[in-house]
C-alpha atoms as one frame of an Amber mdcrd trajectory, in Angstrom:
protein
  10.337  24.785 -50.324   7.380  26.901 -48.522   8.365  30.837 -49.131   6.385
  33.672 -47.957   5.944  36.621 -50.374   4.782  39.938 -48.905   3.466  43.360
 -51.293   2.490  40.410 -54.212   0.123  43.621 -55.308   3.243  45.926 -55.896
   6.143  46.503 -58.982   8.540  44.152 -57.336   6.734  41.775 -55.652   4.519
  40.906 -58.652   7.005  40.505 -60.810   8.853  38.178 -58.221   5.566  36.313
 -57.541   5.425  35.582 -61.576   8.927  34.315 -61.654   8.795  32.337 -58.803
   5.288  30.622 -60.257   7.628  29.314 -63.115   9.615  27.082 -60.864   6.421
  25.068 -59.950   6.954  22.405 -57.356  10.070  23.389 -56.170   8.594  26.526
 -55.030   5.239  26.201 -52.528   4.447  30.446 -52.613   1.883  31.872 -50.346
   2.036  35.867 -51.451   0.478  38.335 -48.552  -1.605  41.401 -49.913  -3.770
  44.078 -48.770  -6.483  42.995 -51.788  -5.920  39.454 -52.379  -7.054  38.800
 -56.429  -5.329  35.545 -56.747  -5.483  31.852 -55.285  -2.130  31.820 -53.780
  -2.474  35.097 -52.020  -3.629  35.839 -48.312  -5.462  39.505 -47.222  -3.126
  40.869 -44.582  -2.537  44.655 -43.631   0.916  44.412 -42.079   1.694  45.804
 -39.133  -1.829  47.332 -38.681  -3.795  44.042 -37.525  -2.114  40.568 -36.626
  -1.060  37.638 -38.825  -3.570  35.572 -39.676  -3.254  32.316 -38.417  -2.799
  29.874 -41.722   0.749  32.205 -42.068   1.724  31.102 -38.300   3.998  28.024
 -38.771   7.686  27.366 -40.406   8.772  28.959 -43.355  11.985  27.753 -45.741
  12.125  31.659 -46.823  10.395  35.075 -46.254  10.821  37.424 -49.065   9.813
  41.138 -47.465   8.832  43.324 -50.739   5.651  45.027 -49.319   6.359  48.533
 -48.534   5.202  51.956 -48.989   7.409  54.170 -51.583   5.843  57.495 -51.592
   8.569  60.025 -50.782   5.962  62.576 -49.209   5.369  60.406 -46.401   5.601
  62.087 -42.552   7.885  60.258 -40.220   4.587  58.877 -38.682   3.537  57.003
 -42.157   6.717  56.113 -42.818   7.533  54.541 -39.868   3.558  52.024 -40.187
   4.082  52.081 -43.720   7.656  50.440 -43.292   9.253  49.530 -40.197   6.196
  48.258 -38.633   5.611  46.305 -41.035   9.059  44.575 -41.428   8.619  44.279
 -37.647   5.134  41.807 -38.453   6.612  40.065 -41.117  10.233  38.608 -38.985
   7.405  37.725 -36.169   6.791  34.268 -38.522  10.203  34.091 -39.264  12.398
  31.623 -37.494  15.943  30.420 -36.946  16.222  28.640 -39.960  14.229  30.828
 -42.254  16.386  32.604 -44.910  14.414  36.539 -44.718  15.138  38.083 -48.586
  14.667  41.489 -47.593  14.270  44.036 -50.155  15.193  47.388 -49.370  16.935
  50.561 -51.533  19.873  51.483 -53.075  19.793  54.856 -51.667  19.868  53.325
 -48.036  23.372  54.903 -47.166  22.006  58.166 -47.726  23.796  60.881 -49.164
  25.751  64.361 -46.988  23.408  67.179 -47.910  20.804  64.935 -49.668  17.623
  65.836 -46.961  16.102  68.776 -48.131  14.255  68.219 -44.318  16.681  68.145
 -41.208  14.390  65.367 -39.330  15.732  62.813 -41.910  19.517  64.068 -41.727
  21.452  62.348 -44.730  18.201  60.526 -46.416  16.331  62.715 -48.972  12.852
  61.553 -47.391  10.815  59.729 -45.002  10.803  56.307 -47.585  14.880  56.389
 -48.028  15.039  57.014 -43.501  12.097  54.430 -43.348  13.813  51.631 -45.218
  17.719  52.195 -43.637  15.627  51.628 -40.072  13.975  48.681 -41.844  17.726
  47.775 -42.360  18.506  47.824 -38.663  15.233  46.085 -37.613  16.232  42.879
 -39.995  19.971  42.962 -39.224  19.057  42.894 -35.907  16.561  40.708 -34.526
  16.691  37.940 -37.137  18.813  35.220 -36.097  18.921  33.322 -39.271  20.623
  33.608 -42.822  19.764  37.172 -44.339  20.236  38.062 -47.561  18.911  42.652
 -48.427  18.463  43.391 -51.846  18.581  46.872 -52.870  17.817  48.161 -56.085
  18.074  51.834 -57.645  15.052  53.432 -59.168  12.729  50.761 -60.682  12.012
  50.675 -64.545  10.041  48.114 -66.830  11.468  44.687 -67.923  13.962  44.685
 -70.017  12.384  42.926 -72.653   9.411  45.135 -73.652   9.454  47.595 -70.457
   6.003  46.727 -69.267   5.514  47.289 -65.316   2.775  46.568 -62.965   2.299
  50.027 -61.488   3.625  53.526 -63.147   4.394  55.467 -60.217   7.837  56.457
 -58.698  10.086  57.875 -61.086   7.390  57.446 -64.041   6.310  60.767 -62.136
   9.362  62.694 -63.732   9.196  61.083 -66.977   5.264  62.619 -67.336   6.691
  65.776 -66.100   9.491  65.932 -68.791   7.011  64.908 -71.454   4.189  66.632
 -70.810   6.184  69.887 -70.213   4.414  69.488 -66.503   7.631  70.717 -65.404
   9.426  73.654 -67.634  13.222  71.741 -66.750  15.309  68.723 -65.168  16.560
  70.666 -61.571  20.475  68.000 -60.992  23.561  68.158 -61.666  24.021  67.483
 -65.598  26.792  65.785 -65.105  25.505  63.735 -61.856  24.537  60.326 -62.459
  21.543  58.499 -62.148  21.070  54.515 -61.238  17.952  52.842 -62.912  17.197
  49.335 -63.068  14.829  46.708 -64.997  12.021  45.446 -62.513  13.001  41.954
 -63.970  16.412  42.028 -63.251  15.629  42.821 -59.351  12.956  40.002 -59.598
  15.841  37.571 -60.887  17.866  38.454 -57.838  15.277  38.190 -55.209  14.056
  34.565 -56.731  17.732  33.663 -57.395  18.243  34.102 -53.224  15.096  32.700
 -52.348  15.999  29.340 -54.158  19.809  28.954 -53.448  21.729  28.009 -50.524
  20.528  30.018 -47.638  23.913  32.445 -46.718  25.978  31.492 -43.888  26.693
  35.583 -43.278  24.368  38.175 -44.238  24.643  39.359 -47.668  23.828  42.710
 -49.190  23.005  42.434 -53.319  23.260  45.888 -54.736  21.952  46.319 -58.248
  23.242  48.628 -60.533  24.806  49.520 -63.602  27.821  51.370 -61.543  30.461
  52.784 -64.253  27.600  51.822 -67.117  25.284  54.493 -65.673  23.627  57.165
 -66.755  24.910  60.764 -66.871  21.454  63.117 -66.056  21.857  65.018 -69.482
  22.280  61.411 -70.844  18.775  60.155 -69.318  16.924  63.304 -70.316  18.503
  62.766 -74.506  17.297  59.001 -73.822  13.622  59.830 -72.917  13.369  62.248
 -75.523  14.591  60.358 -78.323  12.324  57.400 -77.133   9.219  59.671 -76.704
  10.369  61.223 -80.069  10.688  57.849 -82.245   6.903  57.413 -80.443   5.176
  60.228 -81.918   6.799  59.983 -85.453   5.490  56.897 -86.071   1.848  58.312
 -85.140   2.548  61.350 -87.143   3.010  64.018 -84.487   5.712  66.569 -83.868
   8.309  66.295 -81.471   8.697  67.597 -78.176  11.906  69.344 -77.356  14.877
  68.540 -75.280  14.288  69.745 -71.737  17.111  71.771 -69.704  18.764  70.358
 -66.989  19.141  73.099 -64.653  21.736  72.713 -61.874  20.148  72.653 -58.359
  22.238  76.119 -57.269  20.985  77.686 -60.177  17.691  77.015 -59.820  17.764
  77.585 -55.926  20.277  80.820 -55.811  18.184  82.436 -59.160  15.311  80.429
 -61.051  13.179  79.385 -58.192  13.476  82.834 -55.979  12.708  85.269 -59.263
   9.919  82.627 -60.235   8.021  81.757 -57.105   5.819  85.000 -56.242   4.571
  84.603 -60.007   3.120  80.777 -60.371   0.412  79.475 -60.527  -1.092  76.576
 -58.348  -0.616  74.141 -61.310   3.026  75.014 -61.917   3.994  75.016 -57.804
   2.580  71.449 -57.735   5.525  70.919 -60.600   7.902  73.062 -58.787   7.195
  70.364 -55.584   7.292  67.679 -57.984  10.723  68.400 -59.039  11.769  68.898
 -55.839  10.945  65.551 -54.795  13.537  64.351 -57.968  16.546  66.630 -57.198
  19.222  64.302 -54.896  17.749  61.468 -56.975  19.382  63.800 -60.260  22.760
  65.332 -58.474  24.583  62.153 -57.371  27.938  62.600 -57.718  29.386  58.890
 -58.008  27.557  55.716 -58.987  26.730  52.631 -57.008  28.858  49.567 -56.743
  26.912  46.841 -57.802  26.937  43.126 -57.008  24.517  43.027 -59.759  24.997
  44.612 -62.684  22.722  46.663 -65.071  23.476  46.454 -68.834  22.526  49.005
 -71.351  20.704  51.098 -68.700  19.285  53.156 -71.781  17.802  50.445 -73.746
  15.665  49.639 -70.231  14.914  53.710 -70.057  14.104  53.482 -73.933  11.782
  50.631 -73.492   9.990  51.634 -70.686   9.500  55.365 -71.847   7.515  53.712
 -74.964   5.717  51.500 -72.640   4.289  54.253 -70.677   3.755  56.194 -73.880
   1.588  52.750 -74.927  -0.280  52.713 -71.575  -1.159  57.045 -71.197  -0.896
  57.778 -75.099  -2.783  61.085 -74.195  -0.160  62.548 -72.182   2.345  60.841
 -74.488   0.478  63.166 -77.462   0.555  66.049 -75.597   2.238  69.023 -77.385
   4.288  70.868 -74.274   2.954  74.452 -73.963   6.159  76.917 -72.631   5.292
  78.341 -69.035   3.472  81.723 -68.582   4.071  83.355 -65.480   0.987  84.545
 -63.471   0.774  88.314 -63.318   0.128  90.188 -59.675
């Protein structure tokens, strides 16, 4: 079986490129990166210069994991960073080429979500970039589809390592450092997370069985095993916490969960004439986290999450393992600057 693996440099691809190496001959992978490092991977910058031509014949199956996932991209980025690119990659796809696309949980959007009116229901240019990505493969591929959408990414579920610590790693610095003075959500809100093997297991898993006669959307998720907000921020804590003891330093405290009208109708307006450069950067940051933290209902998965905390546990003492100085860090309270 010859599959094509795009974004074998990011969290998801990686992982699938290491799980699809353990099926050996049954599984011929060519993986597609900006910075090739490897033997089985070819330099391409999607959607910016053509294919080269060693990718231009038939492939079995086309997994689509490159993508961009920064939420502060313009509509300009996000549109080269992902629906160009989506638009290269089904340009070697054929007829009988199963495309494993992987896109987001958050693709449906949410009413009231955007915080900017040019992406309507989407909370930013990655969640509006990846529903168009949607259309593009739904589309204009004629042959058996399979979308795989996953919530916010987290380690493995076996020690929580992860190739890159970006995304929502972001808020867990910022709750640990005491970067960020609260939580801004709806305590009571829920929040999806899944294990960056789990979504690996699901993309190989369709790459290796019986192309689908319809198209098929797998939605992973731990649906009425998730989270509560208040119940994430305890479960990072604790984990930091248990950390530190065993290195002989004190504990940070629990940080407030603040709900969004609060924070926008009081907090944030009696606040903002007074910061500093350092804490507006945090104010932006937790801006960027807010719909994520004030969904009101979980996902329905096809795939489901178990013990979502044990996943947050492990991979909050990962990243404490990989930046042990910010894990150290003793939170200093905010000081307001004075005009």
């Amino acid at each position: 079986m010859k599959i094509l693996l795009t974004g074998s440099g990011g969290v998801v691809g990686s992982e699938a490129l290491a799980q699809l190496a353990e099926f050996g001959e049954k599984a011929e992978i060519t993986a597609v990166t900006r910075r090739p490092s490897r033997p089985e991977e070819t330099g391409w910058v999607l959607g910016a210069e053509p294919a080269p031509e060693e990718l231009r014949r038939h492939w079995d199956v086309v997994i689509h994991s490159a993508a961009s996932t920064r939420w502060t991209m313009t509509k300009d980025e996000a549109i080269a960073a992902n629906v160009r690119t989506t638009e290269a990659v089904l340009e070697l796809a054929d007829a009988d080429t199963h495309v494993v696309h992987i896109s987001t949980a958050y693709v449906d959007g949410q009413e009231g979500a955007g915080q900017d009116a040019e992406y309507g229901r989407y909370r930013n240019g990655y969640e509006w970039s990846k529903a168009e990505s949607e259309d593009v493969v739904r589309t204009r591929h004629p042959g058996p589809l399979t979308i795989v959408r996953p919530p916010l990414v987290f380690g493995r579920r076996t020690d929580g390592a992860i190739a890159r610590l970006s995304g929502p790693y972001a808020m867990v610095q910022s709750l640990i450092s005491g970067l960020a003075p609260a939580l801004v959500g709806d305590p009571d809100g829920f929040i999806e997370l899944s294990p960056v093997d789990q979504v690996a297991e699901v993309i190989v898993a369709a790459a290796l069985g019986t192309p689908p006669p319809v198209q098929v959307v797998e939605t992973i998720a731990a649906g009425e095993g998730c989270l509560r907000v208040s119940d994430m921020v305890g479960v990072i804590t604790r984990a930091i916490n248990e950390w530190r003891a065993e290195r002989g330093i004190a504990p940070i405290p629990l940080a407030p969960v603040i709900p969004t009208a609060h924070w926008h109708g009081f907090f944030l307006p009696l606040s903002a004439p007074h910061l500093s450069d350092v804490q507006q950067r945090a104010v932006d940051l937790l801006g960027m986290f807010e719909s994520y933290t004030s969904i009101p209902a979980p996902f329905e998965p096809t795939k489901k999450v178990q013990d979502p905390a044990s996943v947050l546990t492990r991979s909050v003492r990962w990243w404490a393992d990989a930046k042990p100085r910010h894990a150290k860090r003793l939170p200093e309270p905010w000081e307001l600057v004075t005009a």
